[in-house]
Backbone of each chain as ProteinMPNN parsed JSONL, in Angstrom:
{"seq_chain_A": "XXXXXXXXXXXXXXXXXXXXXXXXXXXXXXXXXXXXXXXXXXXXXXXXXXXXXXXXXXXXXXXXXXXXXXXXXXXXXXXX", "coords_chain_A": {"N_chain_A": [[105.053, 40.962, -91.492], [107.512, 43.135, -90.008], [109.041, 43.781, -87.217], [111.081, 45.745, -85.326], [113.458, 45.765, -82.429], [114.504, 47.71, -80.366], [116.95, 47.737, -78.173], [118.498, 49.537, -75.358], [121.234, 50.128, -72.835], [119.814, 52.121, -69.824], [120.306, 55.455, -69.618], [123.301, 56.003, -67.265], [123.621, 53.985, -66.377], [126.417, 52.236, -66.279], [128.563, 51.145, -68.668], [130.412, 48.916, -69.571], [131.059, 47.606, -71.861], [131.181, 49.372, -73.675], [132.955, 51.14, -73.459], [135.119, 49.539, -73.537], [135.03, 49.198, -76.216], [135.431, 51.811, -76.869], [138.107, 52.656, -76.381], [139.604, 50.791, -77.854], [139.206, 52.06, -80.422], [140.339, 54.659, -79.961], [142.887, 53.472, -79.84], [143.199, 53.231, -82.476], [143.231, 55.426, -83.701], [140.986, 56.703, -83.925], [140.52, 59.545, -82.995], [138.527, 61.369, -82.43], [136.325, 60.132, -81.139], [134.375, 60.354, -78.369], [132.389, 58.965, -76.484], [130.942, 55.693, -76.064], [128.338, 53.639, -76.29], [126.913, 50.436, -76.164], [124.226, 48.168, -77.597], [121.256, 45.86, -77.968], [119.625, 44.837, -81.502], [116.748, 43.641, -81.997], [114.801, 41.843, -84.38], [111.619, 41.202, -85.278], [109.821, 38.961, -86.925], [106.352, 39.168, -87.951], [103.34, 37.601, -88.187], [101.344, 39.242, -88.097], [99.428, 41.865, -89.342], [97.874, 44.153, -88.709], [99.838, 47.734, -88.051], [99.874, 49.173, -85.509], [99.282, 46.698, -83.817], [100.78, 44.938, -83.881], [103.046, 46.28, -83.065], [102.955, 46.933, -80.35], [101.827, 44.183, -79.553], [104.776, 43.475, -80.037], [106.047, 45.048, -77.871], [105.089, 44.075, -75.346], [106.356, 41.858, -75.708], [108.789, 42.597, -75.029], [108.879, 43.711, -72.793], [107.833, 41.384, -71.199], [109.775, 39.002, -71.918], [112.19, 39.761, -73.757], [113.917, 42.628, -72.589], [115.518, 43.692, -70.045], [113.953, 45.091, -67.69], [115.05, 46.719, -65.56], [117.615, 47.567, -65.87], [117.336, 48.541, -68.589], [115.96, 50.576, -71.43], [113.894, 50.023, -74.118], [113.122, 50.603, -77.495], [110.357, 50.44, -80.154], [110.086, 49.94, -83.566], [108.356, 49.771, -86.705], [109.338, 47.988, -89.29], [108.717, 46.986, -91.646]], "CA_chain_A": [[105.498, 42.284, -91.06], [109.025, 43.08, -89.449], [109.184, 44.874, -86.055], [112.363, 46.03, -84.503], [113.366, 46.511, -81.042], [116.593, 48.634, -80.046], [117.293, 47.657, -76.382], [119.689, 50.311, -75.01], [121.209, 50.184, -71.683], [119.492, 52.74, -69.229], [121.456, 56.345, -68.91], [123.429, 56.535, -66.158], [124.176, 52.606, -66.197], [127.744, 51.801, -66.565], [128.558, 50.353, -70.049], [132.263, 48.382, -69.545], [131.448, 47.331, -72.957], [131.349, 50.36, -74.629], [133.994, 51.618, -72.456], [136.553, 48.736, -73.602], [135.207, 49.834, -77.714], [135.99, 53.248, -76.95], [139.466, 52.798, -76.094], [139.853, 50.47, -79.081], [138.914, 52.841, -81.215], [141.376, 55.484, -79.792], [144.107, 52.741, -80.566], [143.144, 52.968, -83.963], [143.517, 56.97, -83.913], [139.711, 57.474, -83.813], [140.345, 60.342, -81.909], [136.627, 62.216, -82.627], [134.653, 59.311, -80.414], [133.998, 60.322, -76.836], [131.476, 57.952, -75.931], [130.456, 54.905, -77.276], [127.108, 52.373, -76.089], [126.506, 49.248, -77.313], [122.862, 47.656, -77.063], [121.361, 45.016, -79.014], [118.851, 44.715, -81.941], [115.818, 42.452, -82.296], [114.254, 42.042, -85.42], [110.859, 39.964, -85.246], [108.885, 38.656, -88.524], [105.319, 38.366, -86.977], [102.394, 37.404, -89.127], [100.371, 40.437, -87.655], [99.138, 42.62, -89.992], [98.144, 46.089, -88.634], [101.139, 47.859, -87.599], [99.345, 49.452, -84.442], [98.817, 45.725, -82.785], [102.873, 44.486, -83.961], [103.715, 47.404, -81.915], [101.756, 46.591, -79.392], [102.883, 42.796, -79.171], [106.154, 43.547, -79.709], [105.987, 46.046, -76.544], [104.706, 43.436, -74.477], [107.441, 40.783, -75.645], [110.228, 42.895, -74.292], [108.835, 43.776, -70.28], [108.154, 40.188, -70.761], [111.372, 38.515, -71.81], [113.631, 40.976, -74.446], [114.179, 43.851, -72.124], [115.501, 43.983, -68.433], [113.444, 46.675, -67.119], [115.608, 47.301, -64.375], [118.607, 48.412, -66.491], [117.546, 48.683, -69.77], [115.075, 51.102, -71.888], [113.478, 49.996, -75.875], [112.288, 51.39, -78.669], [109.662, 49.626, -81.025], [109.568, 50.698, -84.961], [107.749, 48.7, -87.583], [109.832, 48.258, -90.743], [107.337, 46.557, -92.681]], "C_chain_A": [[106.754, 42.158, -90.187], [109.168, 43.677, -88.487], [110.745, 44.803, -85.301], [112.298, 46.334, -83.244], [114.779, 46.632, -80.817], [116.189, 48.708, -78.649], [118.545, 48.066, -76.229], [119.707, 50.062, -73.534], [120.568, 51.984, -70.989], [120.838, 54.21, -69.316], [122.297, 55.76, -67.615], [124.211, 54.76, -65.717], [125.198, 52.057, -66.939], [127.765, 50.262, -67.485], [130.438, 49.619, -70.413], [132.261, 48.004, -71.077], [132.448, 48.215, -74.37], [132.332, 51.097, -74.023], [135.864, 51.079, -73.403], [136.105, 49.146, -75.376], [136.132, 50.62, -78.311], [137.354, 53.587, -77.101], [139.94, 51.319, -76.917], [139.659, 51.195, -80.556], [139.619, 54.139, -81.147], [142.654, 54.853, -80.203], [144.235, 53.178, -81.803], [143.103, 54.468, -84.489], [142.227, 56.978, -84.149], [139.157, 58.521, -82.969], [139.179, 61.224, -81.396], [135.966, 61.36, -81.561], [135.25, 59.764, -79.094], [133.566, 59.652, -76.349], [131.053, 57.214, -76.975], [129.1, 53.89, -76.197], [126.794, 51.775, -76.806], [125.003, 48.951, -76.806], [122.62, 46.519, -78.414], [120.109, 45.345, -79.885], [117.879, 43.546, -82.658], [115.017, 42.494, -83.376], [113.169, 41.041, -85.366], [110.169, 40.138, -86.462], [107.78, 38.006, -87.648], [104.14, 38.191, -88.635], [101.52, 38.329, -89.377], [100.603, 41.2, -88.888], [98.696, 44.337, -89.718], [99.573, 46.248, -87.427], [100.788, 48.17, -85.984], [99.813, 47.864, -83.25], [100.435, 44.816, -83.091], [103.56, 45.197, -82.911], [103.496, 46.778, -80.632], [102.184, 44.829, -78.747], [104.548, 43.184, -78.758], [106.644, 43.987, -78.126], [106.229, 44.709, -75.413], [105.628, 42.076, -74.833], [108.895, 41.057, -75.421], [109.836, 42.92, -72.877], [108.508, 42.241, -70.987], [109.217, 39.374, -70.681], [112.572, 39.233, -72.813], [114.829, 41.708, -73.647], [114.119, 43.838, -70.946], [115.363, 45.059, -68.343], [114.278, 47.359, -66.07], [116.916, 48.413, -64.93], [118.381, 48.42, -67.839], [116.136, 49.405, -70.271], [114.937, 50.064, -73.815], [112.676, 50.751, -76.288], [111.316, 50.671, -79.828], [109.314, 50.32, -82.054], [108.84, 49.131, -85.656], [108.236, 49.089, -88.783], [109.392, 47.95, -91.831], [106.534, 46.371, -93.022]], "O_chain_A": [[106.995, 41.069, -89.666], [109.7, 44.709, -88.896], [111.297, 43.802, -84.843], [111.385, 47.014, -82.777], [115.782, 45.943, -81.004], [115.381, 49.456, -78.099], [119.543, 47.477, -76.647], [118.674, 49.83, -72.906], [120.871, 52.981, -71.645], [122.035, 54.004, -69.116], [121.672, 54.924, -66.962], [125.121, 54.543, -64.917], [125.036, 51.496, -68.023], [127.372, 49.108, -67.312], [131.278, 49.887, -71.273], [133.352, 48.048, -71.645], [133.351, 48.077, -75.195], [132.238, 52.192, -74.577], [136.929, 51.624, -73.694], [137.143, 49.473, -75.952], [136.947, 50.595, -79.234], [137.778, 54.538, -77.756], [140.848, 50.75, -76.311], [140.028, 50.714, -81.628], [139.592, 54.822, -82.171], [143.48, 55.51, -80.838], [145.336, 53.51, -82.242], [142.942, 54.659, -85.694], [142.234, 57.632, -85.193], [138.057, 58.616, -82.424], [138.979, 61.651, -80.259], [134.982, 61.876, -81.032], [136.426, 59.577, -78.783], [134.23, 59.33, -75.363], [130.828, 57.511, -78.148], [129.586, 53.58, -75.109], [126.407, 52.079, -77.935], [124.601, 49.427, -75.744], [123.328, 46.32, -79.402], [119.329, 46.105, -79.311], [118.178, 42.79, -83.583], [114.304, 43.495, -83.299], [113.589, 39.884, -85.396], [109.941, 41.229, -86.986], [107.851, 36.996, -86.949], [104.302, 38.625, -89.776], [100.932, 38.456, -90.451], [101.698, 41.245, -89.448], [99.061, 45.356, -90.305], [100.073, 45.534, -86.558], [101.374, 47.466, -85.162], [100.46, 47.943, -82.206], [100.947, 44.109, -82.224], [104.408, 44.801, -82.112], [104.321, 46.003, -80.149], [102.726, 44.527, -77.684], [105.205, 43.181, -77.718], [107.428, 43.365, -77.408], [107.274, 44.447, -74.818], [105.488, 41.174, -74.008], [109.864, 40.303, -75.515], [110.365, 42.277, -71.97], [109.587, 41.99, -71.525], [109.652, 38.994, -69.594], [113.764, 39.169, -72.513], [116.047, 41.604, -73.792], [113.017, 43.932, -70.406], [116.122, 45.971, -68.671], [114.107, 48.548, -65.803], [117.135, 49.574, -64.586], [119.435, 48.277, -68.458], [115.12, 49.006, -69.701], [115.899, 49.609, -74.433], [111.779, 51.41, -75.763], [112.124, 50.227, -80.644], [108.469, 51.208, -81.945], [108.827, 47.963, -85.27], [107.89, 50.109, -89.379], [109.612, 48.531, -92.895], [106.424, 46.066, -94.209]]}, "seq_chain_B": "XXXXXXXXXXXXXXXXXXXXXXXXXXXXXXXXXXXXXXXXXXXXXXXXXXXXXXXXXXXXXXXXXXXXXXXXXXXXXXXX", "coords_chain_B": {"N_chain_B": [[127.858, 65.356, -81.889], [125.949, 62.796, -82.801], [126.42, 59.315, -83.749], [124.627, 56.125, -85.16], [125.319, 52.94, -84.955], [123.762, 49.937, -86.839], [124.21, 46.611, -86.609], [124.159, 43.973, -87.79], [123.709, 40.003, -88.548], [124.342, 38.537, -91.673], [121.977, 37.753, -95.0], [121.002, 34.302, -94.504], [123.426, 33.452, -92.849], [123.318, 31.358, -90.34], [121.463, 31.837, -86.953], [121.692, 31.271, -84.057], [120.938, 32.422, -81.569], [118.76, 34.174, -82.097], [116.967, 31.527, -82.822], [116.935, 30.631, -80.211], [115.804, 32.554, -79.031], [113.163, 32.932, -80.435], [112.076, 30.37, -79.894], [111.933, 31.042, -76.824], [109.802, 32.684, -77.338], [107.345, 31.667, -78.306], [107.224, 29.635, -76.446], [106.144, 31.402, -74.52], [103.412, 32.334, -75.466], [103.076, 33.459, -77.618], [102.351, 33.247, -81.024], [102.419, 34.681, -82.914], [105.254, 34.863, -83.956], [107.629, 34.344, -86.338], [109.875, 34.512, -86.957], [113.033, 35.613, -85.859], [115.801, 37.611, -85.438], [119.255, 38.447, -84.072], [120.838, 41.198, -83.61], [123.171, 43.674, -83.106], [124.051, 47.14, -81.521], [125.619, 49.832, -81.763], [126.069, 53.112, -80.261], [127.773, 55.887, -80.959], [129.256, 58.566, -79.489], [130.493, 61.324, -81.332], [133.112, 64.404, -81.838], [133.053, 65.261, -84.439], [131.511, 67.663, -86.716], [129.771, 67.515, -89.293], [127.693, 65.746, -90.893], [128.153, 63.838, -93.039], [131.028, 63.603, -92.924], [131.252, 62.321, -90.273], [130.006, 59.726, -90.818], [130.697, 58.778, -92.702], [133.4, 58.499, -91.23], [132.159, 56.802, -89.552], [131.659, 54.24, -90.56], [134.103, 53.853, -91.672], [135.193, 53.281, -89.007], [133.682, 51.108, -88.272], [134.224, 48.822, -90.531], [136.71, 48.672, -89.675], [136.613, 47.655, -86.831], [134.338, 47.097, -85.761], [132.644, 45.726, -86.904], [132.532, 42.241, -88.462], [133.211, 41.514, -91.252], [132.676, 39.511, -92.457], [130.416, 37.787, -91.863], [128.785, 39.835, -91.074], [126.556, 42.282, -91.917], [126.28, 46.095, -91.911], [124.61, 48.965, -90.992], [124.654, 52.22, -90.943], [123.496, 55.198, -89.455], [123.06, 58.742, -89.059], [122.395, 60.322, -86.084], [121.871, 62.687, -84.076]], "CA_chain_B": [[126.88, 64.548, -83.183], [125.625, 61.146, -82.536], [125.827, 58.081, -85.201], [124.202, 54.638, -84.455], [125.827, 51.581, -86.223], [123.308, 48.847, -86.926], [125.299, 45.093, -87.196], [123.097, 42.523, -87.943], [124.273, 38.672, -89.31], [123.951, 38.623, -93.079], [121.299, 36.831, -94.493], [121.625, 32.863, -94.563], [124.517, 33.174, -91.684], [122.702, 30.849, -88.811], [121.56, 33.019, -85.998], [120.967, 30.41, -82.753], [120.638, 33.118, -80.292], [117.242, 34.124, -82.895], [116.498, 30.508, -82.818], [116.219, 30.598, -78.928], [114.316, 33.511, -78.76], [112.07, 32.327, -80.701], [111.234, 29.371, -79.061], [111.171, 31.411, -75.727], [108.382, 33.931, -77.309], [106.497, 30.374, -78.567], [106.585, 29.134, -74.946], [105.088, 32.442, -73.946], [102.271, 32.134, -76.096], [103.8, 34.525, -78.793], [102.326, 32.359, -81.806], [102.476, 35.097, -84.156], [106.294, 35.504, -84.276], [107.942, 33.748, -87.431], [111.276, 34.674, -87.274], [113.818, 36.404, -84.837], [116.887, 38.156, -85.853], [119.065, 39.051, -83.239], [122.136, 41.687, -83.656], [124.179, 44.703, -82.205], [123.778, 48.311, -82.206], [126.675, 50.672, -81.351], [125.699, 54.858, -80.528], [129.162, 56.354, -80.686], [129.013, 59.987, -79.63], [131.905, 62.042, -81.707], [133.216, 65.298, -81.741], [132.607, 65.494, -85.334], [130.336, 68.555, -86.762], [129.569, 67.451, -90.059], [127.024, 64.437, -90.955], [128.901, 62.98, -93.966], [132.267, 63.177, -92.11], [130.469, 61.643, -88.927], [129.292, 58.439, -91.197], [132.264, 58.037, -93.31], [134.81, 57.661, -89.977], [131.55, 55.384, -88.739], [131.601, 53.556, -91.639], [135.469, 53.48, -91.377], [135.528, 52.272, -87.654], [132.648, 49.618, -88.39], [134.909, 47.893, -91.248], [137.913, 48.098, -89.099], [136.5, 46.871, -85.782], [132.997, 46.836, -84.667], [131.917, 44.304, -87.565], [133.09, 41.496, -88.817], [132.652, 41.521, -92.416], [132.525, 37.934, -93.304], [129.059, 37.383, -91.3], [127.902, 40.665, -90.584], [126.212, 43.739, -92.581], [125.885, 46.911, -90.945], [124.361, 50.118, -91.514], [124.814, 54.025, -90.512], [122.413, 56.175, -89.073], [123.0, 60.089, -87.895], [120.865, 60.264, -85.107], [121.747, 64.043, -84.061]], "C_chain_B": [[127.173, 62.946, -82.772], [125.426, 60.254, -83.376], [125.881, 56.73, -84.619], [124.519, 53.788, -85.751], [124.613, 50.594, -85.565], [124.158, 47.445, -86.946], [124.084, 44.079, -87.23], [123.862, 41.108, -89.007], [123.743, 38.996, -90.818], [122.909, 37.524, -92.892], [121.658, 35.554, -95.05], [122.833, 32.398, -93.55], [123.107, 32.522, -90.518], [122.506, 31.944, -87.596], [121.07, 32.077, -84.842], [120.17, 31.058, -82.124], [119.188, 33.767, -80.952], [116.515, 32.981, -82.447], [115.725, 30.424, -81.503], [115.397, 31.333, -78.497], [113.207, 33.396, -79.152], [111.363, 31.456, -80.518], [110.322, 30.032, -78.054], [109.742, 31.785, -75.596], [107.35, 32.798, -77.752], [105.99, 30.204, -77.119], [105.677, 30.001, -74.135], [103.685, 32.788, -74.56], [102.215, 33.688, -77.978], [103.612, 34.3, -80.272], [102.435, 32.963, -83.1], [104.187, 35.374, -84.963], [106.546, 34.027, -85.738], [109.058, 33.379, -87.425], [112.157, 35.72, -86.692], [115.203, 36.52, -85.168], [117.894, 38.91, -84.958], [120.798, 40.218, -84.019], [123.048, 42.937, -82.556], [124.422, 46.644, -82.719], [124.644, 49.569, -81.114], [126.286, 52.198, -81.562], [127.455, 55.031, -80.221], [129.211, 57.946, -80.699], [130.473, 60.681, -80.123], [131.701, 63.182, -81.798], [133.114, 66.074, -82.977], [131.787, 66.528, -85.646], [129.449, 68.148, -88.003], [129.297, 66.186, -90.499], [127.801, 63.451, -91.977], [130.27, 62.461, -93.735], [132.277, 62.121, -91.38], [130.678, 60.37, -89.828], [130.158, 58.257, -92.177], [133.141, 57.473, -92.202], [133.909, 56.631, -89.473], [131.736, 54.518, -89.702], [133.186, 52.398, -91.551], [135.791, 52.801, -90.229], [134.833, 50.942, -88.268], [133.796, 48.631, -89.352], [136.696, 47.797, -90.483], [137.957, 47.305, -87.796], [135.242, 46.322, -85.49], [132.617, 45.853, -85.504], [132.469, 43.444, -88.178], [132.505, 41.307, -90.756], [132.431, 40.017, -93.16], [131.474, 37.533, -93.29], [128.24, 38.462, -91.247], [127.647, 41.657, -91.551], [126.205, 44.901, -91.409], [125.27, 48.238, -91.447], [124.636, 51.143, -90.544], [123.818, 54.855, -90.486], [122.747, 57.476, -88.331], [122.344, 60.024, -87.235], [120.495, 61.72, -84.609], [122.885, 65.318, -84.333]], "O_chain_B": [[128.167, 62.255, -82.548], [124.31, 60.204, -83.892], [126.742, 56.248, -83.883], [124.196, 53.855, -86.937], [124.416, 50.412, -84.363], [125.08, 47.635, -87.739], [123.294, 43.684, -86.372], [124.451, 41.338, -90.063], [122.748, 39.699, -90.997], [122.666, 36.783, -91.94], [122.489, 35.506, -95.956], [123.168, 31.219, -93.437], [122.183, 33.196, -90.062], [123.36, 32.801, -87.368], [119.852, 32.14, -84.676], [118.994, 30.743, -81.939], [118.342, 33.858, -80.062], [115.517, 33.167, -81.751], [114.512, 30.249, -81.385], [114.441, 31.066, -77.768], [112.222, 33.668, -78.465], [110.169, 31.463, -80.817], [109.096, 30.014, -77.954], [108.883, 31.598, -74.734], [106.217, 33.17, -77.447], [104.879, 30.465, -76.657], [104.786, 29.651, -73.361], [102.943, 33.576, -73.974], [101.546, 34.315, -78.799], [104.398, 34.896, -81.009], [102.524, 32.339, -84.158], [104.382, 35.866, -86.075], [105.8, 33.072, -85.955], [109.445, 32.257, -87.75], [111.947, 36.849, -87.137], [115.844, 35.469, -85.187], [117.622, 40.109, -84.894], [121.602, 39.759, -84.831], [123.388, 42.783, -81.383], [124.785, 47.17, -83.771], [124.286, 49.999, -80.018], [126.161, 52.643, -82.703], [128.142, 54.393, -79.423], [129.207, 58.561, -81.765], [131.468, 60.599, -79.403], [130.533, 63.563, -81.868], [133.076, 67.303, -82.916], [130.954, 66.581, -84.741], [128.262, 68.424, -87.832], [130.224, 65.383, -90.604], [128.015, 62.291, -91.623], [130.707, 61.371, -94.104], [132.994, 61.137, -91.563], [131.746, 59.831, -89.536], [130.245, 57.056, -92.432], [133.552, 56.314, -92.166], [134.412, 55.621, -88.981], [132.325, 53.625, -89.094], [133.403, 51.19, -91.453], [136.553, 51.835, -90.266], [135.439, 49.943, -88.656], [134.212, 47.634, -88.763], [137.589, 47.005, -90.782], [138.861, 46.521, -87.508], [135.094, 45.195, -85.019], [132.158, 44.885, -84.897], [133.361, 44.041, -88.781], [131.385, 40.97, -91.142], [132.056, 39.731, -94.296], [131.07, 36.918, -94.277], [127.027, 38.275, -91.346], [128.668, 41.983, -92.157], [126.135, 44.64, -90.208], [125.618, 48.496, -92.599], [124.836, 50.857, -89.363], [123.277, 55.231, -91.526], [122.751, 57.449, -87.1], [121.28, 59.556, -87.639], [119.332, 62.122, -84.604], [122.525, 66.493, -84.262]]}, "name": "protein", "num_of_chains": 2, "seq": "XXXXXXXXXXXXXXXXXXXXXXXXXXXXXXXXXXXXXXXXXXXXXXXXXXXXXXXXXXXXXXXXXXXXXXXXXXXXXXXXXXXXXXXXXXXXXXXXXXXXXXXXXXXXXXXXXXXXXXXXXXXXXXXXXXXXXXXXXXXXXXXXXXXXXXXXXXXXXXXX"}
């Protein structure tokens, strides 16, 4: 089974990344983008079989080491 | 209107920074993981109104900057 995790930085927590995108992307006449945030995505292949308890791991393998709780929120889907 | 670029390594491109995570979640007693995929996931809020517009210019940024097309796939997602 395949579980994803989309670790976004927190609102409100200053994104220099997506900052320095943004204004590469105005270079390039992409004048439509206002805001841009980057974050990363984790894709795990677990052996687990119900999706419930993938979730469920997964969860518990970001507050453990994925996902700085302090500045950062995730999301856990199951793609397979 | 909000569109989220996926980037993820193609597959068969080496992914270390997978590799290490996957140890880490081993050392943590994580025994069900298999396989860790790690990549990059860009929300770019534009002024855009219209979803097919939106994900054509994302489409269009992604192959001009945000991904590298030699290593990376990416996909397009409206989000709102």
């Amino acid at each position: 089974m395949k579980v994803r995790l989309i670790i976004m930085l927190k609102q409100g927590v200053l994104d220099p990344q997506g900052k320095a995108i943004n204004h590469a992307l105005h270079n390039l006449s992409f004048e439509e983008v206002q805001d841009v945030r980057v974050g990363r995505v984790i894709d795990l292949e677990v052996t687990e079989t119900s999706s419930e308890k993938a979730k469920a791991r997964a969860t518990e393998m970001a507050q453990q080491l994925l996902a700085n709780g302090v500045i950062e929120d995730f999301q856990v889907e199951v793609l397979t």
